[in-house]
N, C-alpha and C positions, 0 to 999 in steps of 0.2 A: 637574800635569806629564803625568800620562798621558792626559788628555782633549786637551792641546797635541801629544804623539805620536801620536795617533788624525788628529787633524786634518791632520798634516803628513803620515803613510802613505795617509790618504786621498786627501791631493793630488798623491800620488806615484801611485797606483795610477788615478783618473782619469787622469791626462796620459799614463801609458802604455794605457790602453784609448782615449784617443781617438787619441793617436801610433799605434796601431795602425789602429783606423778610416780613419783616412788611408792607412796603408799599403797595406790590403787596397782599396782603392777605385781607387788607384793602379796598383798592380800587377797586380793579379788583374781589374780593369777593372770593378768592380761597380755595380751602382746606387746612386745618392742616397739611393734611399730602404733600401737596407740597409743603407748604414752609417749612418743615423739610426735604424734600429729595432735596427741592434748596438748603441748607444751606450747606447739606450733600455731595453735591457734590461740591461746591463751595470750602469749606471749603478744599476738598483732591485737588484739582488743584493749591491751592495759598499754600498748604503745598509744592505740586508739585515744581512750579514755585521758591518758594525760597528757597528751597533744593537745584535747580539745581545749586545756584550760590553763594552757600555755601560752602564751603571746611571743614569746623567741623559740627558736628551734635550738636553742645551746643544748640544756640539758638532753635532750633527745638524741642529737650526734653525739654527744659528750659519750651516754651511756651506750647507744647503740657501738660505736667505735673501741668502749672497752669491753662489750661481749663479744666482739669480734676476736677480740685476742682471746681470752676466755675462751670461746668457744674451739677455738685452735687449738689451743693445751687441753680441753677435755678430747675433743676426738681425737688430737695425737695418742694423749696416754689412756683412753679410756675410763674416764675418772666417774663419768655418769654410767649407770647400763643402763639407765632407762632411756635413756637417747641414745645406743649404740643399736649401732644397726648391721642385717649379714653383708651388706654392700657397702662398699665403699663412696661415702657422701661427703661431700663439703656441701652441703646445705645449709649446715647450721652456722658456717662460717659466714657464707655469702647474706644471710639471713637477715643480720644487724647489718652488715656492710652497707647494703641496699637501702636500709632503712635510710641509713646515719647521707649515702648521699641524696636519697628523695626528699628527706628535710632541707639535706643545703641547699638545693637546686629550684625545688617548688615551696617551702617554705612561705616567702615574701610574692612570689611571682604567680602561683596557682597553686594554693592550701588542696584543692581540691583532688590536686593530679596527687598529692601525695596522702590523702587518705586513700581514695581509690587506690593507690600502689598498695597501701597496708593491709586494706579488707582483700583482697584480688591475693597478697602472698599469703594470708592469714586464715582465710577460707575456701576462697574457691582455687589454691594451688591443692588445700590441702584434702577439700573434697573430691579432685578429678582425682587423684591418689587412691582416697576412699573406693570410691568407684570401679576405678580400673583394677583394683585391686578383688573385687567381690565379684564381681559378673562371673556367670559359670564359663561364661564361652566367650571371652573376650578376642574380638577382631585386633590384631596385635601389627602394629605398626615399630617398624626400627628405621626413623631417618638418619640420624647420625649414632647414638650410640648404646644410648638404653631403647629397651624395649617398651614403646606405652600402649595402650590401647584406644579404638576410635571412642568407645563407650565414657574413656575416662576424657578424652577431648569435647566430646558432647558434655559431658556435665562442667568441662573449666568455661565452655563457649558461654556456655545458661547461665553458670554461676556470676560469671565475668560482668555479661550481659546486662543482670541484673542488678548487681554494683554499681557498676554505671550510671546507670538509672537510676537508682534509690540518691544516690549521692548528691549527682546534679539535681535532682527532682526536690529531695527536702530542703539543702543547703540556698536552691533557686540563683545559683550562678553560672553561668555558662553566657562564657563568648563568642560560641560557635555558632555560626550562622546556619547549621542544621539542627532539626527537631530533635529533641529526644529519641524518640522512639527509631528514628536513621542511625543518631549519631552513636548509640549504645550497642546493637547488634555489632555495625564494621568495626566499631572496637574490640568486640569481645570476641570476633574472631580473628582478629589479628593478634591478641592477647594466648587465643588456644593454639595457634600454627608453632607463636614462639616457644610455648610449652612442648609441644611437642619435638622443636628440635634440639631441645637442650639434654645434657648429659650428667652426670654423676653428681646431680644436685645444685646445678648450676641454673634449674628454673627459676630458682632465688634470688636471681640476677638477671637472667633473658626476659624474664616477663616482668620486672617492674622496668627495664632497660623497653619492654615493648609497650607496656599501659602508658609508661612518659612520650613515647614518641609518636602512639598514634593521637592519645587526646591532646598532645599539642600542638601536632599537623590539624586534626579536625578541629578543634579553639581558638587558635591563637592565627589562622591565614584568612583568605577572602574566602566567602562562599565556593567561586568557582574552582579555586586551589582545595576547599575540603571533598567536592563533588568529584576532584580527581581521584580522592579513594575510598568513595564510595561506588565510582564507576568502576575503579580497578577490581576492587573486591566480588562484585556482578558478572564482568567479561571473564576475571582471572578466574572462578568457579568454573565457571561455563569450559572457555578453556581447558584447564585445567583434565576436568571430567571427560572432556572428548580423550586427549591424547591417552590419557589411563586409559579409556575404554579402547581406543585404538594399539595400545600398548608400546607406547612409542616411551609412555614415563611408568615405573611402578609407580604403587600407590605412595609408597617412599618419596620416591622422586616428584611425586605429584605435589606431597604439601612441602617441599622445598621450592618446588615452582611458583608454587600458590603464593608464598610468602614473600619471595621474591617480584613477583609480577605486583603486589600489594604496592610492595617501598619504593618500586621502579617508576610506574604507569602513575603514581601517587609524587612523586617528586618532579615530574618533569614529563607529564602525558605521553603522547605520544612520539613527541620528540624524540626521547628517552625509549618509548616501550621498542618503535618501529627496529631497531638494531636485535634488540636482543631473542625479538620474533623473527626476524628472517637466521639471525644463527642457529636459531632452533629448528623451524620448519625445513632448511634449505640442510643441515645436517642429518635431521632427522630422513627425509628423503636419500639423501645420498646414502643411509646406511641399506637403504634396499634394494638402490643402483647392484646390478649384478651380484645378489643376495647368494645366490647358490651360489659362483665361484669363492665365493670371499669364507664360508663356511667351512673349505678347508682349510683354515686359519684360525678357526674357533678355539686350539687348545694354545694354541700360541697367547692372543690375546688377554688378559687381566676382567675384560666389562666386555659386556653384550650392548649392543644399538639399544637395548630398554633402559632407558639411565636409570640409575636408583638415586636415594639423595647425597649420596657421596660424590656419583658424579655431578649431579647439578652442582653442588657448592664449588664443586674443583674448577668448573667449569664457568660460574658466573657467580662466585663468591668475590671474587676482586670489584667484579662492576659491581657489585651490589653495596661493596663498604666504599668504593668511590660515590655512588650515588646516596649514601647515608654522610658522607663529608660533605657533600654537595646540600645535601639540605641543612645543614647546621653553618656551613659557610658558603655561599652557592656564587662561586669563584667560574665564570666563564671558560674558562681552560681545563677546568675539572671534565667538561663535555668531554675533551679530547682524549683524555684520560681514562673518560669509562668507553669510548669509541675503542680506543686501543686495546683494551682488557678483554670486548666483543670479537674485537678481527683477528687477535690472538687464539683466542677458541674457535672461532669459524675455521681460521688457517690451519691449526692442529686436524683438527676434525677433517678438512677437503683435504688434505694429504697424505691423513691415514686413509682414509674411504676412497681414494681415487690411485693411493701411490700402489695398493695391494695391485692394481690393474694393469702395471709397468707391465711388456713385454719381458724384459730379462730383466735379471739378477739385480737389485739394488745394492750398493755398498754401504759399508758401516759407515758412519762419519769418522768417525775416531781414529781410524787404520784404514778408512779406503779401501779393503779388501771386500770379495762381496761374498753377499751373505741369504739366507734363505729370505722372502718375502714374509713380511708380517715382525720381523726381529727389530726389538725397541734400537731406537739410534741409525736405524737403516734408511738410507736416502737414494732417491733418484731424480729425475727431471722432471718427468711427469709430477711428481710428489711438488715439487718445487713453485712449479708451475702451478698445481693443484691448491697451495696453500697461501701464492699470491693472491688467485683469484679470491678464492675465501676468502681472506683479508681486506680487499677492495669489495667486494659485495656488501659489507657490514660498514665499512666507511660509506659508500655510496650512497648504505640505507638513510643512514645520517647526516649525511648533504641536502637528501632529497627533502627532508622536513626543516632544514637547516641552513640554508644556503648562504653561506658567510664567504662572499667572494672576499673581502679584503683579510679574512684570516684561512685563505685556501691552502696555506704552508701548513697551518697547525691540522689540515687533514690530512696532507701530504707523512706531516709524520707520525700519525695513527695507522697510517696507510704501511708504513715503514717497520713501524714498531709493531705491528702484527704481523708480519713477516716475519721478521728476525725473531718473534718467539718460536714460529717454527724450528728457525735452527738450534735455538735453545734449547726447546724441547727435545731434538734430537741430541745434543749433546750430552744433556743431562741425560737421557734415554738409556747412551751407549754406555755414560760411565758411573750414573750412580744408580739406576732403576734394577731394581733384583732384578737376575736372570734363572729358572732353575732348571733341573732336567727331570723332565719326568720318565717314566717308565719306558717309553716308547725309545728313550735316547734324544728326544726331541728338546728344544730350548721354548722355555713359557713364562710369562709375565706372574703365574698365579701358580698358588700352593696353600689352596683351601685346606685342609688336613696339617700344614706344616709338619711335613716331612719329607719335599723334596730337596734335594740337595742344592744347597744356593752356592750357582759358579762365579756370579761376577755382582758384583751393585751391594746395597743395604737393603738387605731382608725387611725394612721398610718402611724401604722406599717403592710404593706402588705408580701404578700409573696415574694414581686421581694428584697425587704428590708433584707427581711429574709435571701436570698438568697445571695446577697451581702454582708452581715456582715459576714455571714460564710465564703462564700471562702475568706473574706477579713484574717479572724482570721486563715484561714486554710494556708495561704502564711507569717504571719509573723510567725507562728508554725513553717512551715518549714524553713524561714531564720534564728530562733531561733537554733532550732537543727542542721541545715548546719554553725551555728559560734560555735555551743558546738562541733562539729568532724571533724570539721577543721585542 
């Protein structure tokens, strides 16, 4: 009965915070978007508040799981305007979603990770918003799809930062073998990277999907396994900052790498990091190998040697959610799996940067006829050659930290299966990757403007696409053939 009274004051007390929302939007003439970031914070405080004096998490998922539906039928038909907004958001959806699973999950197991997740989507999602939204001169970042600013990341980092810490700090529970004042920061910037790579409202979901996973990497392992991303988050800065300054990543690129090098170097030290460092540096080099001939091939190509963060994801998004399976189930074989996912990108990468160097003509795959140098789907020997070695460089990295002589088959076929993405890659290349023409009569990857004429492939399907289906098919190759010699 008093879980049925909890549920009924809560729906009492929403309808008058959004009856209000209306009224101040109304009256006092405000904007859309503050009475959806009043609503939004309102809404995480009165979850707050009767969470605290709840003893089961029912009613909580119960309600949160039906304003998820709710919330779907108001921004399908636009039933509120004071939550409607000029972009296109499923925030409101993912909103309760998030809720209803950080009650299931951390409820009994760590209350704490799930307050944090509510104050973290309730204030400081909604204040780095604030922020990024009022600065006159906002430094403007676009890793994957909206555009945020660094100003509003500084204020999610701070705000984050300090959640953390008030929470652990009043509540006096933490099982983390680092202090406070360590364990709050590398949370709170692991919390602002995930904000920032999220898109059309889907920080509602990335960043309680990121507060769950670093405070229970830094609480719930041994000292040394939380120092691993503490260290990762030190070097990967550092890092990070040189190659941006070197221009090898945009800034884009840079907080994809950041984030990445976090969950990598954090799950499996160096082990794990050594592979994805040498595909980096050892590609990153190659693209200035014979820098000026390769330049006449500039309009042909889709991306330039300064990855942005579409490349980085297309590139090491596979290893990345292998090594996020790996910490949730951390399955030995899974190594071979993210090894493969590495030498499929290294192998793409030394094929395209060495194959442009062929003497003559390479041919298509698809039809064998040959074709101009630089044309997606185009193969030669050198290429071939160029994309083995690639592939065994990033397996090798991995041996050398790793040396598992009684499972040297399961390298053997990471060794394999990062080859063969090459051919993939080139298949896919020839017969699904747009081709267009542009002006010149020339055949090119890319159609900034969209309005070149597309001759052959799916208008898009780009090259980061390309790139990702292969290593995608080059890791289940390998999990194939590591369960056949098992």
């Amino acid at each position: 009965m008093a879980e049925w009274q909890t549920l009924g004051l809560f729906f009492l007390t929403l309808g008058v915070v959004l009856a209000l929302a209306e009224g101040l939007k109304k009256y006092l003439s405000l904007s859309d978007e503050f009475s959806r970031k009043f609503v939004h914070v309102a809404v995480g405080v009165l979850v707050w508040i009767y969470s605290v004096n709840l003893d089961a998490p029912n009613v909580i998922i119960f309600l949160s799981l039906i304003f998820t539906l709710i919330n779907f039928v108001v921004l399908k038909f636009n039933l509120l305007p004071a939550l409607s907004t000029k972009r296109i958001s499923y925030g409101t959806v993912f909103y309760p979603l998030t809720i209803a699973i950080s009650a299931w999950v951390f409820w009994y197991d760590d209350k704490n990770i799930f307050y944090i997740s509510v104050w973290v989507l309730a204030v400081a999602d909604a204040l780095a918003a604030v922020v990024g939204q009022s600065v006159k001169t906002p430094l403007r970042l676009k890793v994957w799809h909206d555009v945020k600013s660094l100003q509003g990341a500084l204020a999610m980092f701070a705000s984050s930062t300090l959640i953390v810490f008030l929470v652990y700090y009043i509540n006096g529970e933490t099982s983390s073998a680092l202090p406070l004042w360590l364990l709050a920061p590398v949370a709170g910037i692991f919390i602002a990277l995930a904000e920032l790579i999220s898109a059309r409202g889907s920080d509602n979901f990335s960043v309680v999907l990121a507060t769950a996973f670093i405070l229970n990497a830094l609480s719930h392992g041994t000292e040394a396994a939380a120092m691993n991303y503490v260290w990762a988050t030190a070097i990967g800065a550092l890092f990070v900052l040189t190659v941006v300054a070197l221009k090898l990543l945009s800034p884009e690129g840079g907080v994809a790498t950041y984030l990445m090098a976090i969950v990598i170097y954090g799950v499996g030290g160096w082990t794990w990091a050594l592979p994805i460092v040498v595909f980096f540096i050892s590609s990153s080099l190659l693209s200035f190998f014979k820098s000026g001939y390769k330049k006449r091939f500039k309009e042909q190509f889709s991306k330039t040697s300064r990855r942005d963060g579409h490349q980085v994801f297309a590139n090491g998004g596979v290893a990345l959610l292998v090594a996020f399976i790996y910490y949730l189930y951390p399955q030995p074989n899974l190594y071979f799996i993210y090894l493969a996912a590495l030498a499929a990108a290294n192998a793409d990468t030394w094929g395209t940067e060495l194959g442009v160097l062929s003497p003559g003509r390479p041919r298509l795959i698809s039809t064998m006829e040959k074709v101009e140098k630089g044309r997606s789907g185009a193969v030669s020997l050198i290429g071939f050659l160029a994309s083995f070695l690639g592939s065994l460089a990033v397996v090798a990295a991995g041996y050398l930290l790793l040396p598992l002589q009684n499972l040297s088959l399961f390298y053997l076929a990471a060794l394999i299966s990062g080859f063969f993405s090459s051919l993939a890659d080139s298949i896919i290349g020839a017969s699904l990757q747009a081709q267009f023409r542009n002006k010149n009569g020339l055949l090119t990857e890319k159609d900034e403007q969209g309005s070149l004429a597309l001759v052959s492939g799916w208008r898009w399907m780009n090259n980061d696409w390309v790139n990702f289906l292969s290593i995608s098919l080059a890791s289940l190759f390998c999990g194939l053939l590591i369960s056949l010699i098992s």
